[in-house]
ZAMARGU-4260 file (C-alpha; in steps of 0.2 Angstrom, whole numbers, plus 5000, padded with zeros to 4 digits):
<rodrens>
0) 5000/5000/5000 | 5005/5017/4999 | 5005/5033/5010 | 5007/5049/5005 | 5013/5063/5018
5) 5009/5078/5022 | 5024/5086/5014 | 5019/5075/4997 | 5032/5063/4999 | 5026/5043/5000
10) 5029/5028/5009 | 5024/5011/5002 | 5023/4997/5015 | 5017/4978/5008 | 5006/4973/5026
15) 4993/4983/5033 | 5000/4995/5048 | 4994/5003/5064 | 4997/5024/5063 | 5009/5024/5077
20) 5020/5012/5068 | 5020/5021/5054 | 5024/5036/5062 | 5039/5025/5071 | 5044/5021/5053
25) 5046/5041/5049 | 5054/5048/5063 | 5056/5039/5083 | 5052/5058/5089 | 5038/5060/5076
30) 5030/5043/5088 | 5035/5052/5104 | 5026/5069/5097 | 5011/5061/5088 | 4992/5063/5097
35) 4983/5059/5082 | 4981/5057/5063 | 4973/5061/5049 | 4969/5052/5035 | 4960/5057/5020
40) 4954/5073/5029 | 4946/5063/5044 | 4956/5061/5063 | 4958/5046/5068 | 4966/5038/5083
45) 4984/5031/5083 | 4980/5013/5085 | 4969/5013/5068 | 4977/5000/5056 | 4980/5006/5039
50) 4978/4995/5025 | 4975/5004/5008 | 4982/5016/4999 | 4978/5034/5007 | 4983/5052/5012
55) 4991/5052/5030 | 4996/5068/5042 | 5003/5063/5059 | 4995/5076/5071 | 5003/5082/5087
60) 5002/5096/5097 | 5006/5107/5087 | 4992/5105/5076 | 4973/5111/5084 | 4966/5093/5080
65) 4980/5084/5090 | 4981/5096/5104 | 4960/5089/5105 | 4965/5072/5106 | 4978/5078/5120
70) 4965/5088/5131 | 4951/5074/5127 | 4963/5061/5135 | 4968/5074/5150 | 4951/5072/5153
75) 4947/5056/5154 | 4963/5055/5167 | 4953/5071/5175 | 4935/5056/5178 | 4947/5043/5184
80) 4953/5055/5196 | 4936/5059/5202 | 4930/5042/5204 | 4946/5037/5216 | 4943/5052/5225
85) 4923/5054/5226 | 4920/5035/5220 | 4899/5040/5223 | 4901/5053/5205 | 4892/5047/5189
90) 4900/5051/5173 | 4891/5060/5160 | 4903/5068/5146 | 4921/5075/5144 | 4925/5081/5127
95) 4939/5094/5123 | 4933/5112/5119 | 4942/5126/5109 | 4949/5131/5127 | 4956/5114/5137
100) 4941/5103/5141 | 4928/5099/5155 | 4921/5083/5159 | 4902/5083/5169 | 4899/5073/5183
105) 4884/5070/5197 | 4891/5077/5215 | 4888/5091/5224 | 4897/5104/5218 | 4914/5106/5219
110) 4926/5118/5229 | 4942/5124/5224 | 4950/5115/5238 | 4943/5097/5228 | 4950/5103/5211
115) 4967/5104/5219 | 4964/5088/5228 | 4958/5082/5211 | 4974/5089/5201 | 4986/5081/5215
120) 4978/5063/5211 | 4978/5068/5191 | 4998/5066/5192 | 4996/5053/5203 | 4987/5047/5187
125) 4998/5053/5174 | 5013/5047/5184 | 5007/5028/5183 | 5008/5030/5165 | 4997/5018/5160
130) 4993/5014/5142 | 4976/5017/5133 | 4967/5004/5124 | 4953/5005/5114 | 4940/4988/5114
135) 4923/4986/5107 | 4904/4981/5113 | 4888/4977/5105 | 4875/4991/5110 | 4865/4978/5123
140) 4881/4971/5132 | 4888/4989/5131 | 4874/4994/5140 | 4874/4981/5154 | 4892/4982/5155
145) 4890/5002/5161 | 4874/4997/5171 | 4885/4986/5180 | 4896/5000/5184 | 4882/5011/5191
150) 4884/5024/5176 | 4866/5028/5171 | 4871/5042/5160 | 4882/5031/5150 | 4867/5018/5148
155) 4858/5032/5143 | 4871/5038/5129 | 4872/5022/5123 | 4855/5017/5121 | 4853/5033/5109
160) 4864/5025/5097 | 4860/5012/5084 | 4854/4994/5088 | 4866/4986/5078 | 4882/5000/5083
165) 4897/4994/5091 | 4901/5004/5105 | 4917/5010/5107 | 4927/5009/5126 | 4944/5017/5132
170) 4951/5007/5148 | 4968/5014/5155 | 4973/5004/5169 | 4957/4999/5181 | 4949/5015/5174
175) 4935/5013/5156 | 4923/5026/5148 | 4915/5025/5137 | 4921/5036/5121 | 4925/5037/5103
180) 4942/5044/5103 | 4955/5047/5098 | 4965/5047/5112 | 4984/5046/5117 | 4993/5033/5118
185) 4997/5032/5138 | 4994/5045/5150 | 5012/5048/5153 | 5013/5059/5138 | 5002/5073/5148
190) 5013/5086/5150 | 5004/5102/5156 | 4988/5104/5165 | 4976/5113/5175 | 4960/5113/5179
195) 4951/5131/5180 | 4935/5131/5188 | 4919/5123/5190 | 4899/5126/5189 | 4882/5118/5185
200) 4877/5112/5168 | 4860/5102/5167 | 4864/5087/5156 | 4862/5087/5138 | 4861/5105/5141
205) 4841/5104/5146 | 4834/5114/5160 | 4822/5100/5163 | 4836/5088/5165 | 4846/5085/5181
210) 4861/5099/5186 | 4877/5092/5184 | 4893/5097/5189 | 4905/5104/5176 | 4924/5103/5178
215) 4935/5113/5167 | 4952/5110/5164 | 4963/5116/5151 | 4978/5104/5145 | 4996/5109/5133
220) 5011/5101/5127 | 5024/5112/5136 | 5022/5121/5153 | 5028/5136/5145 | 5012/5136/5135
225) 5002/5133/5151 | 5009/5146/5161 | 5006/5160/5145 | 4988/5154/5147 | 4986/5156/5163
230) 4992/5173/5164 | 4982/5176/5147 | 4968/5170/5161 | 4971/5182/5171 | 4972/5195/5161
235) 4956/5194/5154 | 4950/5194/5172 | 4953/5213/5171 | 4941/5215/5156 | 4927/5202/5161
240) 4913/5214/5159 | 4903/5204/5171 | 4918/5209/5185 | 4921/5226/5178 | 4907/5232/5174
245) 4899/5231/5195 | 4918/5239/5200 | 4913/5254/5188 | 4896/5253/5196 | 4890/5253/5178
250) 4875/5238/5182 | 4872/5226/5197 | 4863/5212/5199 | 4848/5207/5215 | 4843/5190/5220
255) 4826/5194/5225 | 4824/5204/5209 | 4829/5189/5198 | 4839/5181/5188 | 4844/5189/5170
260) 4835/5205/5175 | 4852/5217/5180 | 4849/5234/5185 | 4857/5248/5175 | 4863/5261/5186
265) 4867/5279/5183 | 4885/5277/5174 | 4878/5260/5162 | 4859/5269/5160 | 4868/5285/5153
270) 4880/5274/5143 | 4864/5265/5137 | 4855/5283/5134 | 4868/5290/5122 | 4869/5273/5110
275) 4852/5274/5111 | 4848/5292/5105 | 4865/5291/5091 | 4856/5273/5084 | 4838/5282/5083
280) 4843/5298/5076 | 4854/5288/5063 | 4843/5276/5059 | 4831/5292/5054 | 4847/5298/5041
285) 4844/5280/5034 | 4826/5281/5029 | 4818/5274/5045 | 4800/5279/5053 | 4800/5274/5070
290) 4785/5265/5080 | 4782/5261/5098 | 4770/5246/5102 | 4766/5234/5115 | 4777/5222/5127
295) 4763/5210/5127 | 4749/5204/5118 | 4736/5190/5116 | 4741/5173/5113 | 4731/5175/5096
300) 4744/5185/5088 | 4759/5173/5094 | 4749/5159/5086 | 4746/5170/5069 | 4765/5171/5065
305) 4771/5154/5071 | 4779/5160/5089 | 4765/5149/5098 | 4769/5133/5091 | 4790/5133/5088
310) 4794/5147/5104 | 4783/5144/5116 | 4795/5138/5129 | 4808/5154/5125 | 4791/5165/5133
315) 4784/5172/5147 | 4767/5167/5146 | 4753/5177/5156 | 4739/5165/5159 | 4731/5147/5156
320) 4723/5144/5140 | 4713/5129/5151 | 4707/5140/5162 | 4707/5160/5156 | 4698/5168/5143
325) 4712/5180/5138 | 4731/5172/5140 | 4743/5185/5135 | 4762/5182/5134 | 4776/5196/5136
330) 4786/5200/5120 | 4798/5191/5113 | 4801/5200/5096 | 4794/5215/5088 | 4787/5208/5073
335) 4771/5204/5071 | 4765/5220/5082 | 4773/5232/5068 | 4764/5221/5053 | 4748/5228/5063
340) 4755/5246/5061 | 4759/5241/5042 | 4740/5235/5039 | 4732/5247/5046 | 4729/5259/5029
345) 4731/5252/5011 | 4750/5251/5004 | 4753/5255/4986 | 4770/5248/4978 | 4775/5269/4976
350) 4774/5267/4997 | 4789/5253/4998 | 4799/5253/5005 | 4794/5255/5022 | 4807/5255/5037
355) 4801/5255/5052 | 4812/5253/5068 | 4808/5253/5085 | 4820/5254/5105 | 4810/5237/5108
360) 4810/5230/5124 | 4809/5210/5123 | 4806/5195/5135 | 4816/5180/5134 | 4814/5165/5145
365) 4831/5159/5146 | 4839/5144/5154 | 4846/5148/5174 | 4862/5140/5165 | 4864/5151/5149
370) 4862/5168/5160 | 4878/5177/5161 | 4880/5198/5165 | 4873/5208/5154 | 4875/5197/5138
375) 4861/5184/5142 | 4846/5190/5151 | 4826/5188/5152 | 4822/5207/5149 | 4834/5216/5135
380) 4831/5232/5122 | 4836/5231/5105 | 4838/5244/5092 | 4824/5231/5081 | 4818/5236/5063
385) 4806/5228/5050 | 4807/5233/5033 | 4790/5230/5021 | 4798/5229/5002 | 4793/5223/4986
390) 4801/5207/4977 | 4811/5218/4968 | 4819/5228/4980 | 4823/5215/4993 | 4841/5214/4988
395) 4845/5233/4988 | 4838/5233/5004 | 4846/5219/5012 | 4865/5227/5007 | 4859/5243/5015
400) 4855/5232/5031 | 4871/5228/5031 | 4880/5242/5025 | 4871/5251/5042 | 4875/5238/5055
405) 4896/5240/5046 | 4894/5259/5050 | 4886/5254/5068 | 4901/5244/5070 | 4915/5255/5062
410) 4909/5266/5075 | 4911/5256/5091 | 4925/5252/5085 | 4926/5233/5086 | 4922/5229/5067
415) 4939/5219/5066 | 4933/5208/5080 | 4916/5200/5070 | 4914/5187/5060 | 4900/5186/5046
420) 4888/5167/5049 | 4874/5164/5035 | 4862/5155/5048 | 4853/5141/5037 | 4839/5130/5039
425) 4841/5109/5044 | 4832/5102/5031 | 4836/5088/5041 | 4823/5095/5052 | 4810/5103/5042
430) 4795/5102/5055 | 4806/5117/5064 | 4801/5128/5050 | 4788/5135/5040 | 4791/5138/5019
435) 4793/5126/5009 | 4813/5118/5002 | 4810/5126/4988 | 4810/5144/4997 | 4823/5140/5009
440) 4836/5138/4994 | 4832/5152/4985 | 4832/5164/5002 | 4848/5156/5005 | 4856/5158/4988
445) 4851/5176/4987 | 4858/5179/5004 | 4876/5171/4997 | 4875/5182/4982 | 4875/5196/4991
450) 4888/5193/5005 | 4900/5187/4990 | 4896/5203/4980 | 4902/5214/4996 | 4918/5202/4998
455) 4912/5201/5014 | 4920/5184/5023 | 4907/5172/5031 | 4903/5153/5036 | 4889/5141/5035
460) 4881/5133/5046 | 4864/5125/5048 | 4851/5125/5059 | 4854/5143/5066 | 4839/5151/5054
465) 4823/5159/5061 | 4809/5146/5059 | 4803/5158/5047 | 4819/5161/5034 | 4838/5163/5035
470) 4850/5176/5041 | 4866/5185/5041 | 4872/5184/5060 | 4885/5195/5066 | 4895/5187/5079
475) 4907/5190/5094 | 4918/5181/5108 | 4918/5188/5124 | 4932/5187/5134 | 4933/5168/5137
480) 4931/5166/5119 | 4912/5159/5120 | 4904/5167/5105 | 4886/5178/5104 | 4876/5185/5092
485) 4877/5204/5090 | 4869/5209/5076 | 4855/5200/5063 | 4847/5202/5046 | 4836/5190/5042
490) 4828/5187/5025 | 4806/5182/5026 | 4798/5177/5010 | 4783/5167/5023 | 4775/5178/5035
495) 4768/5190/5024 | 4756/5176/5019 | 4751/5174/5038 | 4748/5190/5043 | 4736/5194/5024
500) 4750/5210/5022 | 4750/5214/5004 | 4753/5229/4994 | 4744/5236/4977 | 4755/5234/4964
505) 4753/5246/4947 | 4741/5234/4939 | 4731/5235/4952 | 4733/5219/4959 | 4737/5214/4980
510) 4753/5205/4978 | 4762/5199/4995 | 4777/5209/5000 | 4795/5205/5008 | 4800/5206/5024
515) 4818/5210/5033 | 4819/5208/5050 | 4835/5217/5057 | 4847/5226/5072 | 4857/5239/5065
520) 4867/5240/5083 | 4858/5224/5092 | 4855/5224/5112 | 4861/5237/5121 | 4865/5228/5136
525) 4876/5215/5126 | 4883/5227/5118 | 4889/5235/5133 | 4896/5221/5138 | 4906/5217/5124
530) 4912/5237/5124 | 4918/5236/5144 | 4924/5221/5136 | 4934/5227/5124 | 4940/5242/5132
535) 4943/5237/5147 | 4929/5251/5153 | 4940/5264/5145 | 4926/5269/5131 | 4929/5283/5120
540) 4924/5299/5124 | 4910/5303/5118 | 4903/5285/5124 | 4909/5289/5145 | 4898/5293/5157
545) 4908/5305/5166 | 4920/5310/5152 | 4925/5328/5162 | 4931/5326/5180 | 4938/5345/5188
550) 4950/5344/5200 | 4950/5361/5212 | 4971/5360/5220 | 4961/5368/5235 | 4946/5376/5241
555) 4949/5391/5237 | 4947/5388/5218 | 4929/5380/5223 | 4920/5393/5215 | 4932/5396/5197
560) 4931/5374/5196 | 4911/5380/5198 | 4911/5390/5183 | 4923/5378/5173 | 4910/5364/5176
565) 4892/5376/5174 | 4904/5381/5157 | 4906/5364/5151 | 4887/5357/5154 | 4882/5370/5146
570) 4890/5362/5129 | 4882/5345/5132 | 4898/5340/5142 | 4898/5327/5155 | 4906/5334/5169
575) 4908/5334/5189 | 4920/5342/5199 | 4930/5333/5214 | 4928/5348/5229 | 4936/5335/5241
580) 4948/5340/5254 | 4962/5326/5244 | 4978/5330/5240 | 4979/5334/5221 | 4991/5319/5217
585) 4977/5311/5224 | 4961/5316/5214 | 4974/5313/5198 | 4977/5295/5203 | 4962/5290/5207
590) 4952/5299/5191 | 4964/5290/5181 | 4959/5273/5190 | 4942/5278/5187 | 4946/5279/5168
595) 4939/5298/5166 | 4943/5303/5150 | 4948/5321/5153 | 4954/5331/5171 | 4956/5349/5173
600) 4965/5355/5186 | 4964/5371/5191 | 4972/5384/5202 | 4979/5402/5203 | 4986/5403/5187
605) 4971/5395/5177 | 4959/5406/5186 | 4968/5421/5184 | 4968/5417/5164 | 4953/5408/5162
610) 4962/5391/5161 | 4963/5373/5163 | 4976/5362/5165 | 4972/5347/5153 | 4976/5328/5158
615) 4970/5314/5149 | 4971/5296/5146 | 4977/5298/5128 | 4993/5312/5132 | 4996/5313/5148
620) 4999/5330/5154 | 4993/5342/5137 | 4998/5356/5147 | 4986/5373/5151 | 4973/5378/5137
625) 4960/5390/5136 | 4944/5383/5141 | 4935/5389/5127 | 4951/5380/5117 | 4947/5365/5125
630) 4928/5363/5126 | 4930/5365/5106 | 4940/5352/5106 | 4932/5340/5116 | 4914/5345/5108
635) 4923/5340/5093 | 4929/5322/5097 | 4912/5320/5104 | 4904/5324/5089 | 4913/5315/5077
640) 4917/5300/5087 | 4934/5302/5089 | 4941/5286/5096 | 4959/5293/5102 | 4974/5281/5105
645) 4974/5277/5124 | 4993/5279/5134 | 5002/5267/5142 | 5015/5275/5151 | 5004/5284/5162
650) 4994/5269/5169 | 5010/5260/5172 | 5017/5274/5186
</rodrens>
């Protein structure tokens, strides 16, 4: 048979061979290094026998697929560990994740004093170096054999599977799970490991499921590697919006207010206020009419558009249909309510298209698990739009959805750190969704079209439409690198029909228009988040709360500081003045801790002269300047949306 390598070179070999051989036959090290393989574009592990000619890479640690099979192995050694120290824990699942790994286990939940007792018997493990060997089960002996272990979510993994599957089984020493690989070959060739934290998860990700407890761990080849990750861990620490944000006293959170229903206090509600009147006033400049409509209706409505039979459960419903007349359910989406302000006069095809967009308040019932900060809640705003157009004009419009959430982005400042997801349908699945195959495709195809004609980069992926039609999903990682949707355009050729919404075309005749439902900013309080985020809560000036801070050097230039801050409010600027009887090295300091944009300071001179002593975060000390001089300035980065380069010399003193 023959093997061709990575580097296109070839080996020929008359008798079938296992991977790890092969690998032995190129290089001794190349066996030490290897983790797994690939051949013909699909990983294998390195116990596969090869016995026909193929295309075969050797993976190790290097490569993101072998440092998988590395963490996926660290955490099987991570469950055997558990079970020799709490032997009462049921095993669910371990897989490796973009990050390290976690595995999920029944137990009470554990301390960070048992994850260093668990890491202690982990080298234990690893030091033991025993070997990993794959074996094989029929599905009904594979499932007595787990019973027979007392590992009831193993049974019920297996008994998913085929009746006629072979069920695949790691053992390394006394220790088996069940898994699929690949695996190392022996635990010895862990290097570096840690395990990072741990929380609830329900199993299989269902709230009506039982609450597990997740483990995460993270796993390299070198310490080095682990040590840079750890620090990276900690640095990111600093920006965790969800950290941050309370020290900035930009939101809190209450128990007995709920969970996924965080309060926006003065600093984040301002914060919120100016996004929220720039997107509204932009959207106007864009062709946009606005409207402002219910946070609940009747269940009739939600069962017109298809929210009452495929989201039901995503809703906070107000009633029981068994037993109330009425049942009314808080909104989950603007749609349907604007349709109503659509059909409620005639529409001629001279009228589209119509834009209307809407500050929309929206209920989501989320999972206790999937809550986190600002970026999942139950209660959220949205800067939410539906536009009503004809056939003909659908595309147009759909690159002018897009061209406003780039501007929105562009001026955040964070349109390098999204990528572009056409969200499709799984026709796999086709009772999720209402419209036809036929429909679906050409939605799809149009969508494609267009995202090539912009040279705009995106992925695929199916199953992540609307019930209703496809999208364009604008997507972000937070800090831990778990990804959100920020922004959508979504493309619906079906709802139309639902509602009756037609138009009066020039023959006379009602033809069914288009609709695009879309964000030009998305949520507000996500996007919050991903702005503390980002900049590590030092946001561009015309986007702080507090972007002014004056700093009287005493008492006696209370009254000039006065007049400095009544000059600046005047001009729209946000401003306060810090009359304490502090030191001015002092109030510096701690303004700059408190990421203030700008602080004046003032004293004799500057009051004699009608000055300010400017420091900021992006200079340093700028020296005196007139305030008029100043407030022309900084009126003029506010306006345009300046976003100047931030120091660092200053913040390392």
């Amino acid at each position: 048979m023959k093997i061709t390598l990575k580097d296109g070179s070839s080996k020929e070999y008359e008798a079938a061979m296992a991977v790890i051989d092969i690998a032995a036959d190129i290089s001794e090290g190349l066996a030490r290094m290897a983790c797994a393989a690939e051949v013909n574009g699909e990983v294998v592990d390195l116990r596969t026998v090869i016995d026909t000619d193929c295309e075969l890479s050797i993976l190790t640690a290097n490569d993101p697929k072998g440092l998988a099979a590395l963490r996926h192995t660290t955490s099987h050694v991570l469950a055997e560990a558990v079970k020799r120290v709490f032997p009462d824990a049921k095993l669910a699942i371990g897989p490796s994740i973009d990050t390290g790994f976690y595995y999920d286990f029944e137990h009470a939940p554990f301390s960070r004093e048992d994850l260093d007792k668990l890491e202690a018997e982990m080298k234990k493990i690893i030091k033991e170096g025993a070997k990993l060997e794959k074996f094989t089960m029929p599905r009904e002996e594979a499932m007595k054999f787990m019973e027979e272990k007392g590992e009831p979510y193993k049974v019920e993994l297996i008994r998913d599977l085929p009746e006629d599957a072979e069920i695949s089984f790691y053992s390394q020493g006394d220790f088996v799970d069940l898994c699929a690989g690949p695996h190392l070959m022996s635990t010895k060739n862990i290097k570096a490991f840690k395990l990072i934290s741990s929380s609830g998860a329900y199993w299989r990700g269902k709230s009506e499921n039982a609450m597990l407890q997740r483990i995460y761990g993270t796993a390299f080849n070198k310490k080095e590697e682990l040590a840079a990750y750890l620090q990276h861990l900690e640095d990111i620490k600093l920006r965790d919006h969800n950290k941050l944000g309370r020290e900035m006293e930009l939101f809190t959170t209450v128990d007995v207010i709920g969970q996924g229903l965080p309060l926006l206090m003065p600093k984040g509600a301002k914060m919120i206020q100016t996004m929220q009147r720039w997107i509204e006033d932009e959207e106007e400049k864009w062709g946009y009419v606005r409207t402002k409509t219910p946070l609940m209706a009747k269940s009739d409505l939600y069962k017109i558009s298809g929210h009452w039979d495929h989201y039901k459960e995503g809703m906070f419903v107000l009633g029981d249909e068994e037993k109330d007349k009425e049942v009314f359910a808080l909104r989950p989406m603007t749609c349907p309510f604007q349709y109503y302000v659509y059909k409620a006069s005639q529409k001629s095809y001279r009228d589209l298209p119509l834009r209307y967009g809407e500050t929309s308040t929206l209920f989501r019932n989320e999972d206790s698990g999937e809550m986190h900060g600002l970026t999942r809640v139950r209660q959220f705003t949205i800067s939410e739009g539906h536009l009503i157009v004809r056939p003909d004009q659908m595309v147009e419009e759909f690159k002018g959805c897009l061209a406003l959430a780039k501007y929105c982005l562009e001026t955040l400042g964070v349109e390098e750190d999204v990528t572009y997801r056409l969200s499709k349908w799984d026709p796999n699945n086709k009772e999720k969704y209402v419209g036809s195959e036929e429909v679906w495709e050409e939605t799809q195809g149009h969508i494609r079209n267009i995202l090539n004609e912009l040279v705009i980069k995106f992925y695929e992926e199916e199953g992540e439409a609307a019930f209703y039609g496809p999208k364009v999903d604008i997507q972000a990682k937070n800090v831990y690198g778990k990804e959100d949707t920020m922004i959508t355009i979504q493309w619906d050729a079906v709802l139309a029909e639902q509602f009756d919404m037609y138009y009066v075309d020039e023959k006379g005749e009602k033809v069914r228009p288009y609709i695009i439902h879309r964000t030009s900013m998305g949520c507000y309080e996500r996007t919050l988040a991903w702005l503390i985020e980002k900049y590590a809560g030092k946001f561009p000036t015309w986007l702080c709360p507090e972007q002014v801070r004056v700093l009287p050097i005493s008492e006696k230039y209370a009254d000039y500081a006065a007049k400095v801050d009544k000059e600046l409010k005047a001009n729209g600027i946000l401003s306060t003045i810090d009359n304490r009887s502090e030191k001015i090295g002092y109030k510096i300091r701690e303004t700059r801790l408190q990421k203030v944009p700008y602080m004046l300071v003032v004293g004799q001179k500057e009051e004699e002269d009608n000055l300010v002593s400017v420091r900021s975060r992006f200079a340093g000390d700028e020296g005196q300047k007139k305030l008029d001089d100043f407030i022309t300035d900084i009126c003029k980065e506010i306006r345009t949306k300046e976003r100047r380069q931030e120091i660092v010399q200053e913040e390392q003193k």
